[in-house]
N, C-alpha and C positions, 0 to 999 in steps of 0.2 A: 401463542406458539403455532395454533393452526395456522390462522392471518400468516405467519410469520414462511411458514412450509411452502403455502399457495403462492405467496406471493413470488418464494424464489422459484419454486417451479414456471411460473407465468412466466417471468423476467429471462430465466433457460432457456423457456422455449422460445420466446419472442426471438432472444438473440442465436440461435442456432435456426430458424424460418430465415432470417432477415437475411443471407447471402442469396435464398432461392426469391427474394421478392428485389433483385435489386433494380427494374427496369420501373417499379415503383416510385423505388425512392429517387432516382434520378427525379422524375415527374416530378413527384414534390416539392425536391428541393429547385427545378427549374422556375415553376407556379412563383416561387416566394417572393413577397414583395421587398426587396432587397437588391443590393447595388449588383453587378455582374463582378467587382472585386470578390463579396461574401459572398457571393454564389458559386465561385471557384474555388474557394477557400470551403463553404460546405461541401462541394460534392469531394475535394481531398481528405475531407476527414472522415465522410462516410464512404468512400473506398478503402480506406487505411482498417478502417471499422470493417467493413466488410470481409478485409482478405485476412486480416486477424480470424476473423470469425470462420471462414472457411476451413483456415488450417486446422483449428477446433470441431471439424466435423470429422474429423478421422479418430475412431474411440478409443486408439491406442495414444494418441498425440495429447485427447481430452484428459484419459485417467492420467496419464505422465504430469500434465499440467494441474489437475486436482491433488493429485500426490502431491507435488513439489509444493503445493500453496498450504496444502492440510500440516504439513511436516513442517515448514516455517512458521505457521502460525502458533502453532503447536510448541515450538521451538520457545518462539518469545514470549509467547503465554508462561509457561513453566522458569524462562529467565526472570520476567514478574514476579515471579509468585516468589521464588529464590531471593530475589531481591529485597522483597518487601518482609521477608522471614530475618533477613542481617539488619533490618531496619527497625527490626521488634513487631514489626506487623502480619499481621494474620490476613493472607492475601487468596481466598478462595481462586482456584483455575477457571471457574466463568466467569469471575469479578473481572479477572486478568484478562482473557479474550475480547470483556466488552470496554476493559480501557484500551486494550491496543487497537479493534474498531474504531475507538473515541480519537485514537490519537493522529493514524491513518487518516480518517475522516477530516482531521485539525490539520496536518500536515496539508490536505489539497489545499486549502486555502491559502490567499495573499501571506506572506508573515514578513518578520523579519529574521534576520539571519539565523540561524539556529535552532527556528520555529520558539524563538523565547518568548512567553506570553501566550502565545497558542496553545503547547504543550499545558502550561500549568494554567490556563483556562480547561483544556479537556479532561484533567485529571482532576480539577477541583469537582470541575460539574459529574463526574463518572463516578467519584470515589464518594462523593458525599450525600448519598442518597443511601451510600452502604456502611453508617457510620463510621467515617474516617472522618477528621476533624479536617477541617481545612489548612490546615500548618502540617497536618500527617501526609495528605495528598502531595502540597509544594514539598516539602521533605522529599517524598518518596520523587519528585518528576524530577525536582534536581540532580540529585545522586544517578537516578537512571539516565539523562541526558547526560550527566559528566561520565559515567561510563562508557557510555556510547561513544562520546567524543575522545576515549581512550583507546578504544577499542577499534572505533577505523583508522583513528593518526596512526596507532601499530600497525597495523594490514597495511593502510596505503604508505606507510615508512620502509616496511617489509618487501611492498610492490616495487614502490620504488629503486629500491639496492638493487633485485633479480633486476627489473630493469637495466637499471646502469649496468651493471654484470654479462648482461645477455650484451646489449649494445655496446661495450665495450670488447667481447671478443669475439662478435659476430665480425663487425666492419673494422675493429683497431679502435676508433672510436666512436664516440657518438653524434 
């Protein structure tokens, strides 16, 4: 848990210093032994990184942005736990936060569509260290990813229609 505090605070500050060290990072990433294609292509992603990070120096803009991440997380952790309660399962709220970590985590990765295989590799590896069998885990990823997939086609079905709606009687049509 300490390791665990230190390490975010390090990683904070590293990334809230990094806008004031950026004549730095240019250098460095000039130095690299690397084509002038990926040399362009790094210095755009650490500018992109950079002014992200600036805007996060303003501590009204930070807590708004901590808020908003604490409360979603929060959100779908508790969707979890809910979930896995109509499932018969007894789903602790930090078992939930470190499968949605797990899952987050799965998601950056290559996948294929859907994140199928991904998802129920990180629930299997997350859940079963916490006695959950492995058939409870795929259980439980399935159902949560079918409702997922219920739950945006509604919104984006929903967006949709306003859509048409708006663009139908803003211009006549669309």
């Amino acid at each position: 848990m300490l390791l665990t505090t230190v390490s975010a605070l390090a990683a904070t500050a590293f990334f809230l210093l990094l806008p004031r060290v950026d004549r730095a990072r240019t250098g460095l990433v000039t130095r690299l032994p690397v084509s002038g294609r990926t040399k362009d292509r790094l210095h755009g992603i650490a500018e992109s990184v950079t002014l992200a990070l600036i805007a996060l120096r303003d501590p009204l803009r930070l807590f708004q942005v901590c808020g908003a991440t604490t409360i979603v997380w929060a959100l779908d952790a508790t969707a979890a736990v809910i979930l896995a309660r109509a499932l018969g399962m007894h789903l602790l709220f930090s078992v939930a936060v470190l499968l949605s970590t797990g899952l987050a985590i799965g998601n950056a990765l290559p996948s294929t569509p859907g994140a199928v295989g991904i998802f129920q590799f990180a629930a299997v590896t997350v859940l079963t260290p916490f006695n959950y069998t492995q058939t409870e885990a795929i259980a439980y990823i399935l159902v949560a990813q079918a409702a997922g997939y219920v739950v945006i086609t509604t919104l984006g079905l929903i967006g949709l229609w306003r859509y048409r709606l708006t663009g139908t009687t803003e211009t006549g049509r669309l």
